[in-house]
C-alpha positions as CSV (number, residue, x, y, z in Angstrom):
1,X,267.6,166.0,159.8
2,X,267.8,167.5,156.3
3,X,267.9,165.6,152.6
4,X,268.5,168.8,151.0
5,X,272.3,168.9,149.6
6,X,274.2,172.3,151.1
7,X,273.9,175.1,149.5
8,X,277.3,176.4,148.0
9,X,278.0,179.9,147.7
10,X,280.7,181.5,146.0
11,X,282.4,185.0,145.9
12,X,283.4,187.3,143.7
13,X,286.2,189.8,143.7
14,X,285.1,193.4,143.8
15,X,286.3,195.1,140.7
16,X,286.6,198.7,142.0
17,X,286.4,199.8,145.7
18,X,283.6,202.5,146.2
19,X,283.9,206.4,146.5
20,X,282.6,207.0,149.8
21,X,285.7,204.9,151.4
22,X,283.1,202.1,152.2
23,X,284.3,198.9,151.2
24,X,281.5,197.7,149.5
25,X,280.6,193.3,150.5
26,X,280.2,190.8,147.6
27,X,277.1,189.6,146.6
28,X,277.2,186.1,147.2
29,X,275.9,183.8,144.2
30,X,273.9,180.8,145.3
31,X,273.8,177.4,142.9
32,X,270.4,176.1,144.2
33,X,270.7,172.4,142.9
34,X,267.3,170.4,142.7
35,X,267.0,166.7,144.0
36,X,265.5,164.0,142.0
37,X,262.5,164.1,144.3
38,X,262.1,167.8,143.4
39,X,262.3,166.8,139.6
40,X,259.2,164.6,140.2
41,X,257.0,167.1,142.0
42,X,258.0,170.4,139.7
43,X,257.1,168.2,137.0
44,X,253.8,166.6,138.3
45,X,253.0,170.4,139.1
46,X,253.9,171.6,135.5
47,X,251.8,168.5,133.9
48,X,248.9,168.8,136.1
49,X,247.3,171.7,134.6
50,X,248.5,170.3,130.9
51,X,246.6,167.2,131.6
52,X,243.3,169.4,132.7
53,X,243.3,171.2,130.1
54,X,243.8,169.0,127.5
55,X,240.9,166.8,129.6
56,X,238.4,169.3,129.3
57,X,238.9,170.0,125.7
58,X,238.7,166.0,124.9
59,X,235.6,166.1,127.1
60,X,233.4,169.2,125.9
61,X,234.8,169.3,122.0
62,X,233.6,167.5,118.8
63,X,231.9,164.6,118.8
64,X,228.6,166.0,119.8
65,X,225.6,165.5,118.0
66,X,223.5,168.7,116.9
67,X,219.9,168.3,116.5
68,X,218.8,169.8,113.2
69,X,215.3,170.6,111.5
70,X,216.6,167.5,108.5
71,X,215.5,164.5,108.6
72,X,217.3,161.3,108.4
73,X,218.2,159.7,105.2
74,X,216.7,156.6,106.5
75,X,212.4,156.0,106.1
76,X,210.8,153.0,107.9
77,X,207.1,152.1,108.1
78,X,205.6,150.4,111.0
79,X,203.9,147.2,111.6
80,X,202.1,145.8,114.2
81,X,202.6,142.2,116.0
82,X,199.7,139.8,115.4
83,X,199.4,136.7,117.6
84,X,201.7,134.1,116.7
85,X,204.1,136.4,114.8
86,X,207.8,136.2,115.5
87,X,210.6,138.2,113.7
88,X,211.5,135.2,111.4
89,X,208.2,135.1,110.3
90,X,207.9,139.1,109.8
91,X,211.3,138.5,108.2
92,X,210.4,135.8,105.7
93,X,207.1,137.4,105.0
94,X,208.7,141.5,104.4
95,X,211.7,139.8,102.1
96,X,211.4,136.5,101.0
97,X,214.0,136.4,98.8
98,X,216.6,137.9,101.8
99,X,218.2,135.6,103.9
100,X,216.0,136.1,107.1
101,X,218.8,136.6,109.6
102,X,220.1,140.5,107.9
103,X,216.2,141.0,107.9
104,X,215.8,140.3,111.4
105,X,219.1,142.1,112.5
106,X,218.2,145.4,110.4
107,X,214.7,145.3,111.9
108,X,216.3,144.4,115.5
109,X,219.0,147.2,115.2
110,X,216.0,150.0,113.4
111,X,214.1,149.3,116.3
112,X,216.9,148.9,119.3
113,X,215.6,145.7,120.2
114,X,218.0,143.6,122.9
115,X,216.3,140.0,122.2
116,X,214.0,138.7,118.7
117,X,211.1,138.6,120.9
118,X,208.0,140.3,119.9
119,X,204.5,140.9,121.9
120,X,201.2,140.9,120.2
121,X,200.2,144.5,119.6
122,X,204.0,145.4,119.9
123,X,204.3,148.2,116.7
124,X,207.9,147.5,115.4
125,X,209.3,150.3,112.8
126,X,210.6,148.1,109.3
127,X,212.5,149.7,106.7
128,X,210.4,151.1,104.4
129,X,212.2,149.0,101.3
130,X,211.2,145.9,102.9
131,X,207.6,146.8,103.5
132,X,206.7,147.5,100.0
């Protein structure tokens, strides 16, 4: 059972009948006509390798960060956790003019801290404005 339409085939009229005295046979010209099924899969095969491509270049291009012998604009000193200390404390006592809250999420964010809670001992970096 075939979905494939039939093949037509046409002929053309020789022009001119050979030398030799052999009568020479068209050459048949076949219309190959694509279904809509075919359209899908010739272009799924065209776009395929498009897609990779493009992929790979979005994957392994820009973007990356480059390790260089400069240092960072930013400068922080450290300070380390007594007993009792939290980071509102640390906060109010580094800026006490700053509303403790941008303290605590600079010093949480400087320090890539999940939770405000600090251990005894625990060195914390602090930006090196506020420590002054």
């Amino acid at each position: 059972m075939s979905y494939a339409a039939p093949l037509r085939t046409t002929r053309t009229a020789s022009v001119a009948a050979p030398v030799s005295g052999l009568a020479a046979a068209p050459a048949p010209t076949v219309r190959l006509r694509i279904t809509a099924r075919g359209r899908a899969v010739l272009a799924a095969v065209v776009a395929l390798p498009i897609i990779l491509v493009l992929g790979f270049f979005a994957m392994f291009s820009g973007g990356s960060a480059v390790a260089t012998g400069s240092t960072a604009g930013a400068e922080f000193d450290y300070l380390t956790v007594k007993a009792g200390q939290s980071l509102w404390v640390i906060a109010e006592t580094l800026a006490p003019e700053a509303d403790p809250r941008d303290v605590i999420a600079e010093i949480m964010s400087l320090n890539q801290l999940s939770e405000s809670a600090v251990q005894p001992g625990q060195r914390i970096a602090v930006p090196a404005d506020l420590a002054e």
